[in-house]
N, C-alpha and C positions, 0 to 999 in steps of 0.2 A: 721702347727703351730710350731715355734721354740722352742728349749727346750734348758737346758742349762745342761750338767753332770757336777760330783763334780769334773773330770776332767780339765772340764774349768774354772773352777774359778781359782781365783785368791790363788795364793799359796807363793808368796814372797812380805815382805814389802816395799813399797818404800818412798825414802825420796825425794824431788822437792825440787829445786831455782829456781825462774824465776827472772829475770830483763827484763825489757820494760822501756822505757823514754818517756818524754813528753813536745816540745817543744812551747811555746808557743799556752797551752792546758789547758782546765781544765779537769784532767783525772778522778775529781768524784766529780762533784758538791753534795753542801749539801741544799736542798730542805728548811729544816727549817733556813736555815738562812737567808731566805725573798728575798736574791737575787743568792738561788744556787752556793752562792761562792763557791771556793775549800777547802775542808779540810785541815785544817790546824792545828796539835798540838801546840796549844795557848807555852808550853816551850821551843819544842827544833824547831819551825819552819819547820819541814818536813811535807809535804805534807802526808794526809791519803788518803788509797784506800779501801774501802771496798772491803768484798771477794765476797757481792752479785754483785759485778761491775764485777770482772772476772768474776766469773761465767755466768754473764750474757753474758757478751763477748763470752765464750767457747758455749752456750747453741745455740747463733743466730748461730756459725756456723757451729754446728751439724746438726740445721736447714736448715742452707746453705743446707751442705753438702748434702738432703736428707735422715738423721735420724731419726728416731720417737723422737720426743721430747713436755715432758708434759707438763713444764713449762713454759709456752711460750709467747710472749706477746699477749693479745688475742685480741690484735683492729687487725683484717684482714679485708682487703679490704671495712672495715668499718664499720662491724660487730662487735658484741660483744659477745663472745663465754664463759657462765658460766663454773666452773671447771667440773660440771656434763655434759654437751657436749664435754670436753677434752676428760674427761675418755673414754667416749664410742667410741669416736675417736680410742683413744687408742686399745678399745676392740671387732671392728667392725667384726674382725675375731668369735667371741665369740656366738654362739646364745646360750641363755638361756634356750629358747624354746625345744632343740635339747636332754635333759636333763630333768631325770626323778627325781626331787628330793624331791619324797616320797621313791627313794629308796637307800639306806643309802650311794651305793659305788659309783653311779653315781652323789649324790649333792656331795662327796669331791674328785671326780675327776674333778667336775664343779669349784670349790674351788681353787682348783691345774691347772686346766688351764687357770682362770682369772690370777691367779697370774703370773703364768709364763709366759703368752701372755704381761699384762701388763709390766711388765719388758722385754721381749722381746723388745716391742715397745716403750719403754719408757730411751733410753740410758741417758739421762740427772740424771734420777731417780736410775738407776743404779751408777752412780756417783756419784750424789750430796745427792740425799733421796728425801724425798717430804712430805710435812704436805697435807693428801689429800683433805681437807674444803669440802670434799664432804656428803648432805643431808647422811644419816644413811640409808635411806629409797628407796638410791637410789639400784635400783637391781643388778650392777653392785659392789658397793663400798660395801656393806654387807657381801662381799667376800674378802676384803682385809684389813690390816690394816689400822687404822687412820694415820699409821706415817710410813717413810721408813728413814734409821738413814743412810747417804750418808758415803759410805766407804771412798771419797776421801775429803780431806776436805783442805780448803786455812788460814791461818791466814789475818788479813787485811796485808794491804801492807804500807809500807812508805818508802820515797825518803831517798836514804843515805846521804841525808846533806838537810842543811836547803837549803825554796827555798825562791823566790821571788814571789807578786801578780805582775802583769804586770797592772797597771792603763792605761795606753796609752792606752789600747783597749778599754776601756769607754770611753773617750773622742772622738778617731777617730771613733767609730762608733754614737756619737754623731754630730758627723762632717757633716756624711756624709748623717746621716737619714736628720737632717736641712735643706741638700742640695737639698736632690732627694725630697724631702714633706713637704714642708715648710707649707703646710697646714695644715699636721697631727700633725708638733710638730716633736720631737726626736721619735723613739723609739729603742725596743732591748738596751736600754744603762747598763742594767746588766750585762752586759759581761768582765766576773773577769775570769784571765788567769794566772797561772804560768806560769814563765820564760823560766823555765827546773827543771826539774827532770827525774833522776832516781829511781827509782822505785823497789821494791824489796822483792819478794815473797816468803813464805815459804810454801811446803805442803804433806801432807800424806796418804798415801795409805794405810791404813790399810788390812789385807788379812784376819783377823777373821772377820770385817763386813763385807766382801766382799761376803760371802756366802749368806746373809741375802739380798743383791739386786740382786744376781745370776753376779757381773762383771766378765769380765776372762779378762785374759791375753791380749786378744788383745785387748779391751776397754783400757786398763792400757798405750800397748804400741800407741793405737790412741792418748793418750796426750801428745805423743813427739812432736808429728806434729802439733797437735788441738792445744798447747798453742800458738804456735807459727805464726799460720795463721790468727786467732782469732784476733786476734792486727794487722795484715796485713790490713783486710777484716771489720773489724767491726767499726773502728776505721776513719770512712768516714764521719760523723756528724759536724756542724759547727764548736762547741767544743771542739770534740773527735779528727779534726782534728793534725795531728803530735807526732803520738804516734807510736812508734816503737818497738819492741820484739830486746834486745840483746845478753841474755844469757836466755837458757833452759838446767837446767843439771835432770838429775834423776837416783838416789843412789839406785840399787835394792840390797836387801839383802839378804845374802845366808841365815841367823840364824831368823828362829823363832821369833816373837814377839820384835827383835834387832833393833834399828836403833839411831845413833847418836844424833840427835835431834839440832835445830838449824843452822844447816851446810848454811841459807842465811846469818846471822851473821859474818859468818868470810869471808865472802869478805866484803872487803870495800877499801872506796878509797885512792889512796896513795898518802897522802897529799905531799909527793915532785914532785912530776910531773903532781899534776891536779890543776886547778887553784882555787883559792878561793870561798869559797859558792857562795858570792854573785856576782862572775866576770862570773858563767860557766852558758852558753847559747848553749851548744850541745854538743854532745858525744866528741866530737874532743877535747873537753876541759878538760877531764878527763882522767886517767888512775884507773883502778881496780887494785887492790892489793889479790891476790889468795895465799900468803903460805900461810895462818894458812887453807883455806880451801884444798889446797893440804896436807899437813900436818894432818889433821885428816881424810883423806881418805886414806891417807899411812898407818895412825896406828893401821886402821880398814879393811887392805885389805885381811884379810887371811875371813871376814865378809860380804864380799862383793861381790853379783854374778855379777853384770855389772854396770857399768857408761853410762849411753845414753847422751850426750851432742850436741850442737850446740852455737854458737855464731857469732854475726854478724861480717864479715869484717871488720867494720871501729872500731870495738871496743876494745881499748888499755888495755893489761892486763901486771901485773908484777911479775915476779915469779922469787926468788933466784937472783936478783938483774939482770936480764934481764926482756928486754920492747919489746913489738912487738904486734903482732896481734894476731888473736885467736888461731894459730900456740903454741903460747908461751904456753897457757892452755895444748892444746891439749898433748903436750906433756910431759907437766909437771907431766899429769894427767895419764899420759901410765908408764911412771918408775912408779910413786905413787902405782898403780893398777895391773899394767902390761896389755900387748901390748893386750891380749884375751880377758881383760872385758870390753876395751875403744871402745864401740860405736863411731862415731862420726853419727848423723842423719842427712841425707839428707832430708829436710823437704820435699820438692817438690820430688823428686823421689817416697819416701816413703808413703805420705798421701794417694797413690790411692791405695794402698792395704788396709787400715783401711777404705773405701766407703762402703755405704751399695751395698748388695747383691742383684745386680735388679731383679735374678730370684726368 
């Protein structure tokens, strides 16, 4: 049975920016508006991403990965798995039986080991939390709380500039259903697509909840790589199709309870070298603009244990009146910090050491 020391948990705060883009995608349909359009904030035109959409993304590919993961979608192979068959999923290691509790130290050792089995097995819950809807009655859930309060948590997300709906995709797939079935009529003609967007996340680690889902350290540093695959990998849907990951950074903090707060904010695009909202149709068409976020990581670096970073090759950044590639960050980001806190993370080398433990 895994157990987790106060050791391992999580002992420093950290602060996340992600960017991913989305071309010719809808990166978060909205269900109640009768045809799943994309969110869209009716004033300034940016595209919205809910945080349950990442997370969903991060959670399939924990599952990928072979993690225990509780939240999960439960149509398998066309079953339908209630949340009180998850748990016990979860807690199959667990017999109840095994345990005497008329006697006082073996039911809270029983207590203590659903818990920690559960979260053992349950990384997504470790993460995210979990409202657990499970009956009261049921003999597992009796042992744990109703609520697990997710140490890591996402703000929704929006594109940094307004975007465009793409209509052309209603039509040509109206085209084509006419064509192939003319008997059936059109169908699929819902399909509402932004242009492009980038996209733009912010998020927190907290290290006082962290204790309370047992996370450590290496669950923390598993989402250098998990954010960034997740959108590789999950991201293969008709819709979902053409969505990319191009920056992951994450701010861990030396100080206690410290962290700057809003650091996705001060990037944004530099309106002389990227083209007009309504002209940009891919990455290629923008440049990012990084002082003011190099700039408050300067003025906070004597607070700062490490910068973990990654960003995509083709992704134009400007820093101090030079343009280039993700070179430009990188470096920007090493004098800011200095040369010992700048990570730079190999996604692909690195994810196989954050895999579960076959043994």
């Amino acid at each position: 049975m895994s157990a987790t020391t106060d050791d391992d948990t999580v002992q420093n705060r950290s602060e996340i920016v992600f960017l991913y883009d989305a071309v010719d995608a809808n990166p978060n349909g909205n269900p109640l508006s009768g045809a799943n359009r994309p969110r869209i904030d009716p004033q300034t035109q940016q595209a919205i991403v809910t945080d349950v959409r990442l997370k969903r993304y991060l959670r399939d590919q924990l599952e990928d990965d072979g993690h225990g993961v509780y939240i999960r979608n439960v149509q398998e192979e066309g079953n339908q798995y209630t949340r009180g068959e998850l748990l016990e999923d979860r807690l199959k290691a667990v017999d109840i039986d095994d345990y005497d509790l008329d006697d006082e130290d073996e039911a809270e050792q029983l207590r203590e080991d659903i818990f920690g089995e559960f979260l053992a097995e349950s990384v997504d819950v470790r993460y995210f939390g979990a409202t657990m809807s499970v009956d009261t009655d049921d003999e597992y859930a009796a042992h744990l709380p109703d609520h697990f309060t997710g140490p890591v948590q996402f703000s929704p997300g929006k594109t940094m500039h307004a975007v465009n709906e793409n209509e052309e995709y209603d039509s040509l797939t109206s085209v084509i259903a006419t064509q192939e079935g003319k008997e059936q009529g059109g169908f699929d003609l819902d399909d509402h697509r932004i242009q492009y967007g980038l996209i733009r996340f912010h998020g927190l680690v907290d290290e006082h909840g962290a204790a309370d889902t047992n996370l450590t350290a290496e669950d923390v540093e598993r989402l250098d790589t998990l954010c960034w695959r997740a959108l590789k990998n999950q991201t293969i849907s008709r819709s979902k199709v053409g969505q990319e990951p191009r920056l992951y950074c994450r701010v861990e903090y030396a100080d206690e309870s410290f962290h700057l707060g809003g650091l996705d904010k001060d990037l944004t695009l530099d309106e002389e070298r990227s083209a007009a909202d309504e002209e940009l149709r891919n990455v290629r068409d923008l440049t990012v603009d990084v002082d003011t976020f190099v700039q408050r990581l300067e003025n906070a670096s004597d607070r700062i244990e490490r910068v973990r970073v990654v960003a995509s090759d083709v992704l134009e950044c400007s820093h101090d009146g030079e343009v280039g590639g993700p070179d430009v960050l990188y470096e920007a980001l090493e004098d800011a910090v200095g040369a010992d806190a700048l990570e730079i993370v190999d996604v692909y080398e690195e994810h196989a050491a954050t895999m579960p433990d076959e043994t």
